[in-house]
C-alpha positions, 0 to 999 in steps of 0.5 A: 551334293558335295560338289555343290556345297564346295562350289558355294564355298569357293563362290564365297571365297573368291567373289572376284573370280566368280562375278568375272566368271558370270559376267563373261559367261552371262555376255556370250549366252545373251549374244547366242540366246538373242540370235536363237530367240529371234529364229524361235519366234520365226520357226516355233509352233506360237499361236496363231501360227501353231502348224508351222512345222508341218507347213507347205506354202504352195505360192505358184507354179513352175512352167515346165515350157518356161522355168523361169516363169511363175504361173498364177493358182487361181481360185478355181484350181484351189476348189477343184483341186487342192481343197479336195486333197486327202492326205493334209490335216489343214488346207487354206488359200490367201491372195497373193494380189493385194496382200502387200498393200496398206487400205484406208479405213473410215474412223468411227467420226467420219472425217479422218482415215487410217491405213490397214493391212487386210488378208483376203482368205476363205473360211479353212484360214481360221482353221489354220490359224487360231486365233482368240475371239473375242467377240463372234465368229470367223465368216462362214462357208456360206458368207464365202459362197455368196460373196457377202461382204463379212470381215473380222478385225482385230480388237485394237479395230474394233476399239477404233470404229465401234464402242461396245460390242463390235460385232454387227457394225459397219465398216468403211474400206476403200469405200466398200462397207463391210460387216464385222462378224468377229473380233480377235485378239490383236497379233503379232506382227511376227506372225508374218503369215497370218498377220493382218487387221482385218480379214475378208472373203475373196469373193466379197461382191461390193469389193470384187465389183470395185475393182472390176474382177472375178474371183474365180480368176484371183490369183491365190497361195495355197498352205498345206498343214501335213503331219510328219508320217503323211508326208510321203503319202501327200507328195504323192498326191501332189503328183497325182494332181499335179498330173491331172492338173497337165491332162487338161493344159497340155499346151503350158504343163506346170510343175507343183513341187518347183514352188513347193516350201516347207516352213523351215525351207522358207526361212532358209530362203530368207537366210540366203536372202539376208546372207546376200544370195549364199547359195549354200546351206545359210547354217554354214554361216549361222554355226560358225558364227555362234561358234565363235560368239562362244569361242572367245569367250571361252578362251578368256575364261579358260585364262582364268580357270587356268590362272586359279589351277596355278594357285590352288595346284599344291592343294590339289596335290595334297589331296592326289598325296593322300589318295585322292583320284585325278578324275575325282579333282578334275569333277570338282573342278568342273562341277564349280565350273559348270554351277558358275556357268549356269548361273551365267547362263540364267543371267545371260537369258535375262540379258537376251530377252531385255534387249529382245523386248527393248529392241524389238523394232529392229532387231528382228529385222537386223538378225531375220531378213523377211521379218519386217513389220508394217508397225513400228514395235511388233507385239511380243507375247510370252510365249515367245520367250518361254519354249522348251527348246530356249531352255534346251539351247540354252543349257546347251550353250552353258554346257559347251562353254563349260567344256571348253572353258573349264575341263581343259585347262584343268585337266593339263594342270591335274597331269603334273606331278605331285612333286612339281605341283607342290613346289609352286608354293616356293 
């Protein structure tokens, strides 16, 4: 507690020094924390995504004849197969057909249309995902059977095409009528995986008979939430379908692994893409970035910490004179350091998370390849900015620059001696 009161005191002393000492630390924790905010909100477990990390995508299969050919899932190999599976917590299948396309929806007056985004699934999707109703249900098991043309939307739909409770009016989509049987809280666009206007079953008739296909042969990505201490054990049983799925195509066998991604190695794939198609690890380029982001700001600093060392040397020499310890001083002195630095770091944390919000329709486009967004400004909620591993980031980044900003050069300056610290007084 004594060394907080000195560093209060030397805050008040010298104001200059210490508001330049904020403001450098406070610029290299916004530019650090900015680029570790946008990578928390695309691999941290934020609802509706809240199984990112025990995630598999399964997107297709590996043509053990072919490599270079990506074969289709169809639905099909989801029933039989997949969604039989043991060893996941979680399973849930999405078309991978017409999940990039925009569809044109009929307003509420009949006369003026607008574009959605809509994501074919089945029922376990909104077991994987948790969204907030607002209003009904997700469809049921037996909606999905018999082809039934249900939907769910989110609340800003649902304020477009009905007044009141939405749930049980009819909607217009590529000239196909729907249901709504749900109403969710709208999500964000950052949610890339899960993200939509409105979801329906793949095997709604009126649609399916629109564009004249079969269901059974639509082709679908499979997602597999497996808790940490399963995952030997569900490789295993990949293996085991993947070699029952061969017995009975033996002429175009597929491997299931070659497809296989984890969510944090899917974002490495997008790293590697925004990197130009660095085929290392994409952490060799992020380290050393931020590592340099700290670095320079951490020589600036250490000129300052080392500048005010010079004037306060006799000082300290005083005080080494009558018995005072060189690691005791050395304390003091990173502990004034160390309270300037995280007060700098709480400034900068505010900076970071100002232009995360202020520049939200570009930014994570800028720093995340992959995360672009089909509206214009992407909906942050608050837990996107309050996680435990921002605060733990963060702290840790103040901690670095402390080091090696403050310990160093004051360490060189309490290695003199006592006699030629006190003659720079002359």
């Amino acid at each position: 507690m004594r060394y907080f009161r000195q560093a209060l005191a030397m805050m008040r002393e010298e104001k200059l020094y210490s508001a330049m000492y904020i403001a450098g630390t406070a610029l290299a924790v916004a530019f650090v924390m900015l680029i570790a905010e946008v990578y928390y909100v695309k691999v941290a477990d934020i609802a509706p995504e809240v199984h990112r990390s025990t995630t598999y995508y399964l997107y297709g299969y590996g043509m053990k004849n072919e490599p270079s050919r990506l074969g289709n899932i169809v639905h099909d190999d989801f029933r039989d197969l997949f969604q039989k599976m043991k060893t996941p917590e979680c399973i849930t299948a999405v078309t991978n057909f017409w999940d990039y396309n925009l569809f044109s929806m009929k307003l509420a007056d009949g006369l003026h249309d607008r574009n959605v985004k809509v994501k074919m699934t089945e029922p376990g999707f909104f077991h994987f995902y948790q969204y907030r109703f607002i209003e009904g249900a997700p469809f049921t098991q037996d909606d999905f059977d018999n082809g039934r043309q249900q939907v769910v939307v989110t609340e800003e739909i649902a304020k477009l095409v009905a007044k009141g409770n939405a749930v049980g009016s009819t909607i217009s989509i590529n000239n196909s009528d729907f249901r709504i049987c749900g109403v969710v809280e709208t999500p964000s666009e950052l949610a890339e995986r899960c993200v939509a206007d409105v979801w329906w079953p793949y095997t709604a008739k009126g649609w399916l008979d629109y564009q004249n296909e079969n269901y059974h042969e639509i082709p679908v990505m499979v997602y597999f939430s497996v808790p940490a201490d399963r995952c030997d054990a569900f490789k295993q049983e990949l293996k085991e379908v993947e070699a029952r799925y061969n017995s009975l195509h033996k002429a175009n066998p597929v491997d299931m692994f070659a497809r296989l991604y984890t969510h944090y190695a899917w974002i490495g794939r997008e790293l590697n893409d925004l990197f130009n198609g660095w085929d290392g690890n994409p952490l060799w380029y992020i380290v050393p970035s931020v590592l340099f982001l700290l670095f320079v700001p951490a020589v600036n600093l250490s000129g300052m910490v080392a500048s005010r060392m010079e004037r306060h040397l006799p000082d300290m020499a005083v005080r080494k004179a009558f018995g005072a310890k060189r690691r005791t001083l050395l304390w003091q002195v990173v502990v004034e350091n160390l309270v300037l630095t995280i007060i700098g770091g709480i400034v900068g944390l505010c900076i970071a998370w100002m232009a995360l919000y202020a520049w939200r329709d570009w930014v994570f486009v800028i720093f995340a390849y992959g995360a672009t967004t089909y509206n214009a400004v992407p909906i942050l909620k608050g837990e996107m900015f309050f996680g435990p591993a921002i605060f733990a980031i963060a702290l840790l980044v103040c901690c670095v620059l402390n080091v090696l900003a403050a310990t160093l050069p004051a360490w060189l300056s309490l290695r003199r001696p006592i006699v030629e610290s006190m003659m720079i007084k002359k």
